[in-house]
N, C-alpha and C positions, 0 to 999 in steps of 0.2 A: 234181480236185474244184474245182467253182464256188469263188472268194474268198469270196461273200456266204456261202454256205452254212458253206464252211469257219471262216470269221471269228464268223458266228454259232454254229454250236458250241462254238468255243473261249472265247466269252462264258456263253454256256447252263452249260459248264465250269466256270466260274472268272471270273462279272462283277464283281469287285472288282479283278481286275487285266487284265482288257480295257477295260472301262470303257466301251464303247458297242455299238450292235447291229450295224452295218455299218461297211465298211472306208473310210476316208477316199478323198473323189472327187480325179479328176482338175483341177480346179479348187482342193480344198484344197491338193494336192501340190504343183502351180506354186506358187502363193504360198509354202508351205515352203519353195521353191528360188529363188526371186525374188533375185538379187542373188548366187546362189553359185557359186563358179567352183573349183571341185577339181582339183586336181595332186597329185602323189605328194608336193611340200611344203604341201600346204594341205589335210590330208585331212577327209575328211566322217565325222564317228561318228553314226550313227544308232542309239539307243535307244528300245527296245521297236519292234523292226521289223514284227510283228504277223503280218500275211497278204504285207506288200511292197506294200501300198497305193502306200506315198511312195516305198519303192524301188524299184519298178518305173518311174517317174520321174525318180530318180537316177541309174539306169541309164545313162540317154538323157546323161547330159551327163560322165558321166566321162569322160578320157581316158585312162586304163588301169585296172589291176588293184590300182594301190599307191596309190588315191586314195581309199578307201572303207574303213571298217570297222561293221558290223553289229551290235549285242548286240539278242538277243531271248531272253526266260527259258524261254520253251516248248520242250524241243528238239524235238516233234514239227512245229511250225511251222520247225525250223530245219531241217529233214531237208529238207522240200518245199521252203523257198527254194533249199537247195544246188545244188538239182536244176535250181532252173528258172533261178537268175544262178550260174553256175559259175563265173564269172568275177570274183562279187565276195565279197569276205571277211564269211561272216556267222557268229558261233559260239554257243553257250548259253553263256547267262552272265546274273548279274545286274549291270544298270547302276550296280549300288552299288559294283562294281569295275572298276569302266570304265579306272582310270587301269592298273591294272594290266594288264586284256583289252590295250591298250594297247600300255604296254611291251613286251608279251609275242608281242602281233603282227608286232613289228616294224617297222612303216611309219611314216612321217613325222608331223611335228607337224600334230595335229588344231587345223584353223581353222575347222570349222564343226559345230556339233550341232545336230541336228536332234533334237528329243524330242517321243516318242508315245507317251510315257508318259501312262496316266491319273492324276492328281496328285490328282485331284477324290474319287479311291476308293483313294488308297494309304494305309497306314496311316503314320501323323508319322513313324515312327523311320525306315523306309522311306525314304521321301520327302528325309527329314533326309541319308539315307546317300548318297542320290541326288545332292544339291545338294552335298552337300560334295566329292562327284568332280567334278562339275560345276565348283566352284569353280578347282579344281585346272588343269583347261584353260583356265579365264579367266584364270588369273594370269600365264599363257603367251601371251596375246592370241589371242581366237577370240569368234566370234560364236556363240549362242545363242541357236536358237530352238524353240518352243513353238508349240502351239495348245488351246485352249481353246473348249470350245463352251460357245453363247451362254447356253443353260438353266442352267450352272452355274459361271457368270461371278463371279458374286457370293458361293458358297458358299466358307465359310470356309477351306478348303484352298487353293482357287485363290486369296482374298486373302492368304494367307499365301506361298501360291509368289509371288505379285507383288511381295510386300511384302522377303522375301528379299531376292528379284535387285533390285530398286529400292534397296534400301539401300546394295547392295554397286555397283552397275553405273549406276543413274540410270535416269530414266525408261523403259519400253516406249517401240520403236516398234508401234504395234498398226496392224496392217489394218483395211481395211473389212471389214464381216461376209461371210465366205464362206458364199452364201445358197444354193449350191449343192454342200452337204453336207448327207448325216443324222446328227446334227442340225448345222444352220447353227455356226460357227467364225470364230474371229478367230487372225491369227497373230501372236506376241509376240515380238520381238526386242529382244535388250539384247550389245552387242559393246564388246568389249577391245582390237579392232585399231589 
């Protein structure tokens, strides 16, 4: 099945936890990967993996199979990933248990996250549960990154996810707007390394 098509159903589904119409481009995914460099000790957790927008991306740079681990809540989007990277660990789960997904995977200390999560349409407690796992890998030293599109930059959810990781980690590095996405995106990083 087409991504676009796929992706978009899965919004049609359930647009409070997709959070957009279409799957992030190849231009956002670079810049999500801009600076990351994965080994079996420097693993990549990617949350809310979606359609594999960005890991289809991630793909391209890992050096094996113990360098990745995947949480997306949909298992039906998890069936279809399994199928098409067999090779990289992606399981259902919610990223509110990521530290556990984790532990339980077995593989190395996670140095980088990548999050596509919608924050902009999760609900507070949600969100809350999310950062506080989140946290839990920062205190371990690991980079965290985000992206945020531009139309809802300013709605009070994304200033509070800003305002979080700012208090805990010090300012965003932000991107220039990635103008080649729908809709246009900036990537946010904040790192413990």
């Amino acid at each position: 099945m087409n991504d676009n098509i796929q992706f978009l159903q899965a919004f049609l589904k359930n647009p409070l936890k997709v959070g957009a119409v279409a799957p992030s481009s190849s231009d956002l995914a670079w810049q999500m990967l801009d600076g990351i460099t994965p080994d079996e000790n420097n693993v990549v957790l990617e949350l809310g993996v979606g359609t594999g927008a960005i890991t289809k991306y991630v793909s391209e740079i890992l050096p094996n199979d113990r360098s990745y681990l995947g949480i997306e809540l949909d298992d039906k989007l998890v069936s279809r990933l399994s199928v098409r990277y067999p090779d990289m660990s992606i399981v259902a789960g919610c990223a509110g248990e990521a530290s556990k997904i984790h532990a339980e995977s077995g593989l190395g200390k996670v140095s980088y996250i990548l999050c596509c999560l919608p924050f902009v349409t999760l609900p507070e407690e949600v969100a809350q549960g999310v950062l506080a796992e989140v946290e839990k890998f920062m205190d371990n030293g690991c980079t965290f990154r985000a992206f945020q599109y531009a139309h809802g930059y300013y709605t009070p959810t994304a200033l509070r996810l800003r305002k979080f990781m700012r208090d805990r980690y010090g300012k965003s590095k932000r991107s220039k707007l990635v103008t080649k996405n729908l809709p246009p995106a900036y990537t946010l990083t904040w790192s413990t390394l």
